[in-house]
C-alpha positions as CSV (number, residue, x, y, z in Angstrom):
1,X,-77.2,-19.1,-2.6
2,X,-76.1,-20.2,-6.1
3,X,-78.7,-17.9,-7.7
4,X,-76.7,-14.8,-5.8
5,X,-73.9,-16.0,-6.6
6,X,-74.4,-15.6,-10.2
7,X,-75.7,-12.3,-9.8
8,X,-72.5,-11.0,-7.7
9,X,-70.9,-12.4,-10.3
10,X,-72.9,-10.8,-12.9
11,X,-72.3,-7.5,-11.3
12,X,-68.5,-7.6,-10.9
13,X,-68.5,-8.6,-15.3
14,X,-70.6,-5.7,-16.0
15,X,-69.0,-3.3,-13.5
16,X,-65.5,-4.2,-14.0
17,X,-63.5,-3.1,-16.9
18,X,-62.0,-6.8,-18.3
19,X,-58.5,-6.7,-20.5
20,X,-56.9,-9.6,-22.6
21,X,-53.2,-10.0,-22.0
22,X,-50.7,-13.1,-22.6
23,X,-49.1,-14.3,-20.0
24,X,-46.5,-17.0,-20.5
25,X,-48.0,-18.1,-23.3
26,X,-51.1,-18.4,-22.4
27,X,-54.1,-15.8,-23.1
28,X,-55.6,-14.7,-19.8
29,X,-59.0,-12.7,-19.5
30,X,-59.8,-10.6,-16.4
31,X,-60.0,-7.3,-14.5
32,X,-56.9,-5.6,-13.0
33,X,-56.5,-7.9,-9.7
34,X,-56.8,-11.1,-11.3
35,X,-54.0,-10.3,-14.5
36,X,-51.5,-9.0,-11.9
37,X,-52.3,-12.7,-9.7
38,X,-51.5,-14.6,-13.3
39,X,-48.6,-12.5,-13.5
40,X,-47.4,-13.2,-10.0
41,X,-48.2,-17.0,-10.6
42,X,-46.7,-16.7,-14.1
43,X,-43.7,-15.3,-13.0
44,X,-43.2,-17.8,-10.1
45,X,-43.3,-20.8,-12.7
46,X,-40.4,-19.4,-14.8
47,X,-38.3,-19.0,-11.4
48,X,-39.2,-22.5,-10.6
49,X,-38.0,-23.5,-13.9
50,X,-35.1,-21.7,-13.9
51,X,-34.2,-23.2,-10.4
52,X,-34.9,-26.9,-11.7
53,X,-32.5,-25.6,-14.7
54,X,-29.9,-24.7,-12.2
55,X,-29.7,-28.1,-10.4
56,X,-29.4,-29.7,-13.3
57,X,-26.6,-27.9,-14.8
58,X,-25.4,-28.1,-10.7
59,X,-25.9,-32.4,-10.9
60,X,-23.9,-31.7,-14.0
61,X,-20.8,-29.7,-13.4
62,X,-20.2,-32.0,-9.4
63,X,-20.2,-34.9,-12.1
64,X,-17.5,-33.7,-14.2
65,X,-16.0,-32.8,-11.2
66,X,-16.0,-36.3,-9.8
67,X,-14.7,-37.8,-13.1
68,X,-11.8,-35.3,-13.2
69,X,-10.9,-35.9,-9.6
70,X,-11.2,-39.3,-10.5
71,X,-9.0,-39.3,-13.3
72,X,-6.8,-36.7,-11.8
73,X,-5.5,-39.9,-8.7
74,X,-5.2,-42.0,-11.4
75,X,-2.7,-39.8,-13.3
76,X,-1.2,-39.0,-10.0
77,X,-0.9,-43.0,-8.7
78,X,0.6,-43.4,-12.3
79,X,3.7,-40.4,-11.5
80,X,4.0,-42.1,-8.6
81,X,4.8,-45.7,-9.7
82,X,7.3,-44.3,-12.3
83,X,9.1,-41.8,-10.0
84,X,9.3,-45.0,-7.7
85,X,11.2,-47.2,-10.3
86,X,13.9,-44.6,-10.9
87,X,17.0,-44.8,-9.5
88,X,17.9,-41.3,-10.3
89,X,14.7,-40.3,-8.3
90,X,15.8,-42.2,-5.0
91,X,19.5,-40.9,-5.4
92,X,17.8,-37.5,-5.6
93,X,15.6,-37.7,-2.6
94,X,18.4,-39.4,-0.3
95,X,20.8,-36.3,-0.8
96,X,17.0,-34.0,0.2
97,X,17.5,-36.0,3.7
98,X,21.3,-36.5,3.8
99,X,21.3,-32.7,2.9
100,X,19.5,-31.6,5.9
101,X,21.1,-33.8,8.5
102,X,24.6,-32.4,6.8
103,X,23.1,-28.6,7.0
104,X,20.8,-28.5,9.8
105,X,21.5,-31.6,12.4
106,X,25.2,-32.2,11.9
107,X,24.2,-35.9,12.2
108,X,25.4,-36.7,8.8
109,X,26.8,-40.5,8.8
110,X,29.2,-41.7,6.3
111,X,26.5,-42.7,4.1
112,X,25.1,-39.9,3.7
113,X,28.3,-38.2,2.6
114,X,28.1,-40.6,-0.1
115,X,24.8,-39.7,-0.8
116,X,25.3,-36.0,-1.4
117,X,28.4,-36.9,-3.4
118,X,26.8,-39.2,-6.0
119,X,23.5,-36.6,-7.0
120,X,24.7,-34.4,-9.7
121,X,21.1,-32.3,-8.5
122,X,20.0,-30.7,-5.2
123,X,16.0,-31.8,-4.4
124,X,14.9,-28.3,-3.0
125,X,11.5,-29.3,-1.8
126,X,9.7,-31.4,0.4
127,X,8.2,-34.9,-1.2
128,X,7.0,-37.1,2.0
129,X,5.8,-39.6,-0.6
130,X,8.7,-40.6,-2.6
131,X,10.9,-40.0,0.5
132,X,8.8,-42.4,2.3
133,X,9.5,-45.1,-0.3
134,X,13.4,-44.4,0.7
135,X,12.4,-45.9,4.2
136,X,9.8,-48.6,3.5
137,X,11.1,-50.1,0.5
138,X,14.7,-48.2,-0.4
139,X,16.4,-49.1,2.9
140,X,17.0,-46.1,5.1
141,X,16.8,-46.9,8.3
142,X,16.8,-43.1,9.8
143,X,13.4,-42.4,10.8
144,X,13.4,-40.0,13.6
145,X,15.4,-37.8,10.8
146,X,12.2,-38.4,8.3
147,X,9.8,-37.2,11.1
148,X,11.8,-34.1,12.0
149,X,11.3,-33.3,8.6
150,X,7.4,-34.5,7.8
151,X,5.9,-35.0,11.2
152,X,4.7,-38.4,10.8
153,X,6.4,-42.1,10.6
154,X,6.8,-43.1,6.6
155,X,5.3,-46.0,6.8
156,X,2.1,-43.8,7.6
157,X,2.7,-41.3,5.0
158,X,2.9,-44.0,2.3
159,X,-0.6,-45.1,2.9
160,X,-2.0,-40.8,2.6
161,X,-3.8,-40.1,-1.0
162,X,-5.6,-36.4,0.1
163,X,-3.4,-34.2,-2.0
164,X,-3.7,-31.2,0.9
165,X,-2.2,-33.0,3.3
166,X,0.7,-34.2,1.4
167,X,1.1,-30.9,0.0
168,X,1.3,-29.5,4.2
169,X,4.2,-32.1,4.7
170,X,5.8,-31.1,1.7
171,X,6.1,-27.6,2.8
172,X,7.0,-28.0,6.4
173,X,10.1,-30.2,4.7
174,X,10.9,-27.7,2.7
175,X,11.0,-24.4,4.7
176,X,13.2,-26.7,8.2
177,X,15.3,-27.9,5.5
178,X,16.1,-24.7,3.3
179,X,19.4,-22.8,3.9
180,X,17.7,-18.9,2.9
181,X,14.2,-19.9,4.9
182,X,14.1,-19.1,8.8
183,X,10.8,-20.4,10.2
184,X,9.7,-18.4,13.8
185,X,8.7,-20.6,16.7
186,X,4.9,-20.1,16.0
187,X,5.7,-22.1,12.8
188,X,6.8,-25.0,14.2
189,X,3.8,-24.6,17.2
190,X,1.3,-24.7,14.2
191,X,2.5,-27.4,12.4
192,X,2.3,-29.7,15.4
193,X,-1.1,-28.4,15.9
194,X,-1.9,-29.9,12.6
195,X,0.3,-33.1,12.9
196,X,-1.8,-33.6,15.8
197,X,-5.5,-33.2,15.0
198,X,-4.6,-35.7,11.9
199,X,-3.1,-38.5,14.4
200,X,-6.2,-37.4,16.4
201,X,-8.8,-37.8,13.5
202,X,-6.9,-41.1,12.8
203,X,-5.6,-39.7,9.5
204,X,-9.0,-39.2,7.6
205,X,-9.5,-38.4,3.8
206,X,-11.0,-35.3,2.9
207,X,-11.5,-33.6,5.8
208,X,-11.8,-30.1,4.1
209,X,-15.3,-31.6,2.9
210,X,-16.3,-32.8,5.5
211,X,-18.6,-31.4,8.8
212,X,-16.9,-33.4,11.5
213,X,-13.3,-32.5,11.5
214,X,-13.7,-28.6,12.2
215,X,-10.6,-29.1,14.9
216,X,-8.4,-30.6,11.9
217,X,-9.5,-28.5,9.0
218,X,-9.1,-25.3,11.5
219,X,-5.2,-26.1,12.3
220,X,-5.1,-26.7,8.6
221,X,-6.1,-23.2,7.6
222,X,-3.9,-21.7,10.8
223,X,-0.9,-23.6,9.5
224,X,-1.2,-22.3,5.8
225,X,-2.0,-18.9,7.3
226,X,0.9,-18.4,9.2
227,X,3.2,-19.1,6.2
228,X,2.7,-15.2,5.1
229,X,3.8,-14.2,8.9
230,X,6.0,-16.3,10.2
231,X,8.4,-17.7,7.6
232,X,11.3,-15.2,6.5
233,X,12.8,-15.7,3.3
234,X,16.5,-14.5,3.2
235,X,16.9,-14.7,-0.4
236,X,14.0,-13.2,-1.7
237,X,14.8,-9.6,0.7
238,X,18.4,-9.9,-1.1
């Protein structure tokens, strides 16, 4: 068997018209068939290189990611402990709330008057963090008016970090409490949709990168859809 072998062998060397060609840096010696095979297998290594390039560079850029996420909370914890300690800050954010019960509930109390009077500023958006402060540590005491506003107790608020669902609360505030910004009923349907898959999902972090919270991240998308449909801005058609 080995002795025919060799002559098959012998054959197919003196029969077949052999070439030289490089391939990947290597020097490969053989008939038509076998240099296109060490070009198909050459080929595949430099795609499998490239590929373990590619992760790499991947790993790379998710950990730069990470550190500037990182570092991004602890710029934003430090805003937040310096907005706390000012006073101008909390006078600012009172006459936000005292403003809307004035404007939109007619429930303004004599304190709030006094609010309004004392800001020499008008907050015009929503900021459920610092105005949560106002209830938990800066002594309102008007909580059902907070909720109207943000959906959820402050004392619940002040414990959120995920920047996307601060950033709903803060725009639900600000449209209900604007004087040029009429929100239709679906609005309002919408945003109670999302209030309550969080309350349902027990207020979890992250839930945009996550595979379990499709209910949550769904009435997330809805809400911040609808604000192209179903929010009229008066000033802006002036």
């Amino acid at each position: 068997m080995i002795e025919d072998a060799k002559a098959v062998l012998k054959s197919v060397v003196e029969h077949t018209d052999m070439y030289l060609e490089g391939i990947n840096g290597r020097l490969v010696v053989g008939n038509l068939q076998a240099l296109e095979c060490a070009r198909a297998r050459g080929q595949k290594e430099t795609f499998e290189s490239r590929v373990k390039s590619l992760e790499g560079r991947v790993r790379d850029v998710e950990a730069n990611n990470e550190r500037l996420e990182a570092n991004n909370e602890r710029l934003y914890s430090r805003i937040v402990d310096l907005e706390v300690s000012s006073t101008t800050l909390k006078n600012l954010r009172n006459r936000f709330i005292s403003t809307y019960k004035r404007d939109k509930l007619a429930t303004a109390e004599d304190y709030d008057f006094k609010f309004i009077a004392s800001g020499n500023r008008f907050a015009h958006s929503g900021n459920c963090k610092r105005d949560a402060e106002l209830y938990t540590a800066g002594g309102r005491t008007d909580i059902d008016v907070y909720i109207l506003l943000y959906g959820l107790h402050p004392g619940i608020v002040n414990m959120m970090t995920y920047r996307p669902t601060i950033t709903t609360l803060d725009t639900h505030a600000t449209i209900v409490a604007s004087n040029h910004k009429t929100a239709s009923e679906q609005f309002h349907i919408l945003f109670a949709n999302f209030i309550k898959a969080l309350q349902e999902s027990h207020y979890v972090d992250k839930f945009l990168e996550r595979n379990d919270t499709a209910r949550l991240s769904g009435s997330y998308s809805a809400f911040l859809d609808c604000l192209k449909t179903e929010v009229s801005d008066q000033a802006a058609d002036e």
